[in-house]
BATIFI-636791 format. One record per residue (C-alpha): residue in three letters; z, x, y. Coordinates in pm, whole numbers, padded with zeros to 5 digits, always signed. Example, Ala and Ser with C-alpha at 12.3 -4.5 7.8 and 13.67 -1.06 7.14 Angstrom:
<pts>
ALA+00780+01230-00450
SER+00714+01367-00106
</pts>
This chain:
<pts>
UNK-00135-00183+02103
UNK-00139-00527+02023
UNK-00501-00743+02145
UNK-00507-01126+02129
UNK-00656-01375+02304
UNK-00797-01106+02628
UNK-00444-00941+02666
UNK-00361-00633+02566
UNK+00044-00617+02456
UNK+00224-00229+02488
UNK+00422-00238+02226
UNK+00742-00036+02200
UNK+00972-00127+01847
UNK+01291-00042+01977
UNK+01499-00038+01666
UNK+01334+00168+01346
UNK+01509+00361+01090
UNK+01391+00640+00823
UNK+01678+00585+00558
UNK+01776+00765+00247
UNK+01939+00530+00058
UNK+01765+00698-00309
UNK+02021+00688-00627
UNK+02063+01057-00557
UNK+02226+01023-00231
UNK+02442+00717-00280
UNK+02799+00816-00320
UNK+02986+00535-00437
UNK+02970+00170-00461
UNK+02958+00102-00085
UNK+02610+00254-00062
UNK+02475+00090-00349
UNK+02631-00248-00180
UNK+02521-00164+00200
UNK+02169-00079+00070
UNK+02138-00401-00170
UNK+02248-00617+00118
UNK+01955-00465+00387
UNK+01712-00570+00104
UNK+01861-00905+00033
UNK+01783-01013+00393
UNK+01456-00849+00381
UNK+01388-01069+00077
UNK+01552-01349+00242
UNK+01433-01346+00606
UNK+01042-01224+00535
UNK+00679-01377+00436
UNK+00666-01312+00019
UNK+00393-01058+00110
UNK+00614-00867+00296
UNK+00855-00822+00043
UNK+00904-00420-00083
UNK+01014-00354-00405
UNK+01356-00223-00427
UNK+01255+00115-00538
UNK+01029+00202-00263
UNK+01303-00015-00008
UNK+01562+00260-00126
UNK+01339+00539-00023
UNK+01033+00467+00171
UNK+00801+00790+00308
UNK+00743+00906+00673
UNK+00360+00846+00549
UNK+00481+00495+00503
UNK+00646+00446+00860
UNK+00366+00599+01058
UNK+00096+00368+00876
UNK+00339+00075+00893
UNK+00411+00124+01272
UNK+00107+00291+01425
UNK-00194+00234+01163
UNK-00131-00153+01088
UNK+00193-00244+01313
UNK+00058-00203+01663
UNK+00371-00004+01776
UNK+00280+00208+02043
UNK+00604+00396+02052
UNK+00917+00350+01799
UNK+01284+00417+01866
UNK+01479+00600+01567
UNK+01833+00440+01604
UNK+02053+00634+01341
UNK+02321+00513+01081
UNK+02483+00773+00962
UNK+02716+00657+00701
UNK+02883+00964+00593
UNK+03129+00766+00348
UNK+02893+00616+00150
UNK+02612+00844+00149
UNK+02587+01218+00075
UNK+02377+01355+00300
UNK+02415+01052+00537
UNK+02195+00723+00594
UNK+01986+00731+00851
UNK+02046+01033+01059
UNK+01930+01198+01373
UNK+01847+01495+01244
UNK+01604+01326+00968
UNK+01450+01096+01262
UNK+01417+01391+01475
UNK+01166+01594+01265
UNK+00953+01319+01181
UNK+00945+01264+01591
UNK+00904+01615+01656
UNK+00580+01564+01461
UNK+00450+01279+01676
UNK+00642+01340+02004
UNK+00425+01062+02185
UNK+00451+00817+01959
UNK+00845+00845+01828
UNK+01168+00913+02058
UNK+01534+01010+01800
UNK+01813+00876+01947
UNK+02191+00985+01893
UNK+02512+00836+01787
UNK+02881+00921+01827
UNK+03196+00835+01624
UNK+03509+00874+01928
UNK+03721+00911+01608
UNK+03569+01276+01597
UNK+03756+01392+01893
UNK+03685+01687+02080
UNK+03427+01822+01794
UNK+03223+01509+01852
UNK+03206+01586+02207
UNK+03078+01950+02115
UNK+02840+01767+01871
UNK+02736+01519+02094
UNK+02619+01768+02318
UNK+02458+01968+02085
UNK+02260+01658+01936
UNK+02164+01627+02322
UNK+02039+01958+02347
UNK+01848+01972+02009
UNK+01713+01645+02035
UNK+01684+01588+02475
UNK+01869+01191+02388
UNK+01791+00992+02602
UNK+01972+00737+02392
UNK+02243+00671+02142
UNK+02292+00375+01874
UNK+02691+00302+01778
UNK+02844+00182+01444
UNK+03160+00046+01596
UNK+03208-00117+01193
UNK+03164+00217+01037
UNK+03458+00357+00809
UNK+03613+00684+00877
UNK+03872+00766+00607
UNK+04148+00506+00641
UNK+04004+00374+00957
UNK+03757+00055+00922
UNK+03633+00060+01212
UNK+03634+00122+01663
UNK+03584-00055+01919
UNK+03372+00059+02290
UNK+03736+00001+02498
UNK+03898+00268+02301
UNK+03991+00511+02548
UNK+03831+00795+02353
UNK+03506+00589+02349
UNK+03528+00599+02726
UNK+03513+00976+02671
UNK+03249+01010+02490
UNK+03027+00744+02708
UNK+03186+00944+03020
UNK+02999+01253+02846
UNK+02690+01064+02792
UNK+02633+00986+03145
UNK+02678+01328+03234
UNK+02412+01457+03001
UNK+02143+01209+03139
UNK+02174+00946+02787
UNK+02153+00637+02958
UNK+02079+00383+02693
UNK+02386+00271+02447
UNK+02262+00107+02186
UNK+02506-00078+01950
UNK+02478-00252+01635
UNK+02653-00622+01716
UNK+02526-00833+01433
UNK+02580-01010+01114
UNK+02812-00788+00891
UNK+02678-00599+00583
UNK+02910-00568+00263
UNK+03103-00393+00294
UNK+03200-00356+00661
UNK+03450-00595+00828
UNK+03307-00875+01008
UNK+03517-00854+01290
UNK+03490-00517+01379
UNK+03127-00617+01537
UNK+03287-00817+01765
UNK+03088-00798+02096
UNK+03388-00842+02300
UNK+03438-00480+02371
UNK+03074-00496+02557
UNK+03256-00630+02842
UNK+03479-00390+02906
UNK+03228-00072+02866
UNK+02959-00204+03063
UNK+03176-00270+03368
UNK+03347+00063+03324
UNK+03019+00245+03278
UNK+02797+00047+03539
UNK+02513+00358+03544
UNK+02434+00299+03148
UNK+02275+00034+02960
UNK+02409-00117+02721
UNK+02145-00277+02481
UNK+02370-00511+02243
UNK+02134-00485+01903
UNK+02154-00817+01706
UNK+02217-01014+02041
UNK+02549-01056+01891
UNK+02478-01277+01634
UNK+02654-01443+01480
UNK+02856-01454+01855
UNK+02512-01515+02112
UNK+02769-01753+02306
UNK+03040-01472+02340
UNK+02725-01224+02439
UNK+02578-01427+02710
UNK+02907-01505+02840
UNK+02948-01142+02920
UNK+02573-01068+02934
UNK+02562-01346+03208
UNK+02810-01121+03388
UNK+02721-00749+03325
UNK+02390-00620+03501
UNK+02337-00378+03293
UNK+02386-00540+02900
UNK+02049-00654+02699
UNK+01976-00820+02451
UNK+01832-00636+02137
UNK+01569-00897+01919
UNK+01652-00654+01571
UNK+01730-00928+01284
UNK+01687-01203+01542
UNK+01333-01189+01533
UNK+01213-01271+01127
UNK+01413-01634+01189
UNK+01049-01701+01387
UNK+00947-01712+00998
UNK+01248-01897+00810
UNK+01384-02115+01083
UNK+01151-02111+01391
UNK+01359-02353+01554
UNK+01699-02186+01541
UNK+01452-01893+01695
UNK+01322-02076+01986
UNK+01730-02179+02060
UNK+01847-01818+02047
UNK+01525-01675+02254
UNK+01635-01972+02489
UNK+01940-01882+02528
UNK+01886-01555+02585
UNK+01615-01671+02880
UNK+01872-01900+02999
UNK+02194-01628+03025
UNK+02040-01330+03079
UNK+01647-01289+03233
UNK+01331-01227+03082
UNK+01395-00836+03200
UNK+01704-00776+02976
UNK+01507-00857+02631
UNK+01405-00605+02420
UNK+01194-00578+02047
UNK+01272-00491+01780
UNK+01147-00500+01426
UNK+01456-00290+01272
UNK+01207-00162+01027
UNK+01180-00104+00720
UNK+01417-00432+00637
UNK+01090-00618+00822
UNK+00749-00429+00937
UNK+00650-00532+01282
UNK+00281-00653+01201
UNK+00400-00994+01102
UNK+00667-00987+01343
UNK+00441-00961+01646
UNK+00155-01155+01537
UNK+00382-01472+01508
UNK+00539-01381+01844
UNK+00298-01339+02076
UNK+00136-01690+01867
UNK+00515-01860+01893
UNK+00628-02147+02167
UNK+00944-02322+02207
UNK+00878-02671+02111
UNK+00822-02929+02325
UNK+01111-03131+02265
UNK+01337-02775+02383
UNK+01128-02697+02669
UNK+01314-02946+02923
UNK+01588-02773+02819
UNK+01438-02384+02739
UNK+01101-02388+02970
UNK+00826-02247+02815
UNK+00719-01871+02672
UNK+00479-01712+02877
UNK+00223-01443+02863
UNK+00392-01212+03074
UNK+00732-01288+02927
UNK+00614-01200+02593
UNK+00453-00865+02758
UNK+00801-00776+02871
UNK+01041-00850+02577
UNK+00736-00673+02350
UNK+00688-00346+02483
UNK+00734-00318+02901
UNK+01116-00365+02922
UNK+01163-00116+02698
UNK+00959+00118+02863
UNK+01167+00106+03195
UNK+01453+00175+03006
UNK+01309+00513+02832
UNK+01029+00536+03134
UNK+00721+00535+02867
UNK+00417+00520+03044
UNK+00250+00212+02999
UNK-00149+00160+02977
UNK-00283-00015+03291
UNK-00461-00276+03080
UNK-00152-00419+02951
UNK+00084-00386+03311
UNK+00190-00723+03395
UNK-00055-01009+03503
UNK-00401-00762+03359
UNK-00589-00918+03172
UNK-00763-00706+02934
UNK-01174-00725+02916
</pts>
């Protein structure tokens, strides 16, 4: 838990990874590409001190994570969203299964989510439901970019898509996570598109869809259908290091997001280990949209910064959050 300033912050990090991306296990050009680009942002987007070098960045330790997270990052609870990667990476990226024994370890502290491919067919069904089983989801995180043989790529209004999210809601997995962001070399651009958002959430009004990247570099497209859809939030993964490089471009997306959406639909995440969330939430809960935005934006409060930090996320996975750091407590 996060403490500054008599308030005490729950922290959930809703986007973390344990990735394999060692010498050993890439398989071809594509994962020596994907894994170079994840570090060039991290390079790019972070404080110097922050910056890994490349060797431990390929392969980091679960001894790493759980001192990064819990020891020095505040995170109360992390969210394994998994990557698989099967084309580029032997024995896969960043999978469930990997993420699911280091939670299994520290079951109140880490939650392994799920993914699907509808290009799988009926065996990804059967798989899906064994992954529920194994694992009790309560979430999954799509790679609508992700190559499949000759296929670059899916989109969410696929009809077999609609299959596989019709399965999810019958097993109880009611938080859809997918990856609608900047591209990484080598997937296509356009196959993040967030217009297919639209047509799942209305079609699947019982699940959540948490758009991770807000869509960027679409946020208009997203909060056009955000504005509309209920049920679609905005994930702060790769949004939130501009608070370091470009603080004002970050006060104009968080304001847009507080415009379109509400401060309920707005969810952290650190998408570690390109960033670590220390940084991330010590120059959060410190940040305010400048004055010269505010007449425009309004302003960041306390309790808005509770939410998007830790409590909105805990609705969605109902964590059980600390009563010194429910909504208007102040902390002693």
């Amino acid at each position: 838990m996060y403490h500054k300033d008599g308030v005490d912050y729950f922290i959930v990090d809703g986007h973390i990874h344990l990735w394999d991306a060692s010498e050993e296990n890439i398989a071809n050009k594509y994962g020596e590409g994907f894994i170079r680009c994840f570090y060039d942002y991290q390079r790019n987007l972070s404080p110097e001190e922050w910056v890994w070098p490349l060797e431990k960045f390929r392969k980091y330790s679960e001894q790493d994570l759980i001192h990064d997270l819990f020891d020095t990052g505040y995170v109360d609870v992390g969210i394994f969203q998994p990557t698989y990667l099967n084309e580029f990476y032997r024995k896969g990226f960043n999978t469930t299964e990997r993420n699911g024994r280091l939670a299994r370890k520290h079951p109140d502290r880490l939650i392994a989510n799920g993914s699907f491919d509808p290009r799988e067919g009926e065996a990804g069904l059967e798989r899906l439901r064994k992954l529920a089983a194994e694992w009790q989801l309560r979430g999954v995180k799509l790679y609508t970019a992700e190559w499949r043989g000759s296929s670059k790529g899916w989109k969410l209004s696929d009809p077999e898509a609609h299959d596989y999210l019709a399965l999810c809601q019958e097993l109880g997995i009611r938080n859809i996570h997918v990856h609608k962001g900047p591209t990484i070399w080598p997937l296509n651009r356009d196959a993040f598109d967030v217009a297919d958002i639209d047509d799942a959430s209305t079609a699947f009004p019982g699940l959540n869809f948490i758009v991770e990247h807000s869509g960027l570099p679409r946020l208009e497209d997203f909060c056009w259908i955000a504005t509309q859809e209920p049920n679609v939030y905005a994930g702060l993964s790769v949004v939130m290091p501009f608070i370091h490089t470009r603080p004002r471009y970050f006060a104009q997306i968080i304001g847009e997001l507080l415009y379109w959406l509400d401060e309920d639909r707005i969810v952290f995440g650190s998408d570690y280990a390109i960033w670590s969330p220390k940084w991330l939430i010590e120059k959060f809960v410190d940040f305010q949209i400048p004055e010269d935005l505010q007449s425009e934006y309004g302003t960041l409060t306390t309790d808005v910064k509770r939410k998007i930090l830790g409590l909105n996320h805990a609705r969605l996975y109902d964590l059980k959050v600390p009563e010194s750091a429910a909504l208007s407590v102040v902390a002693a």
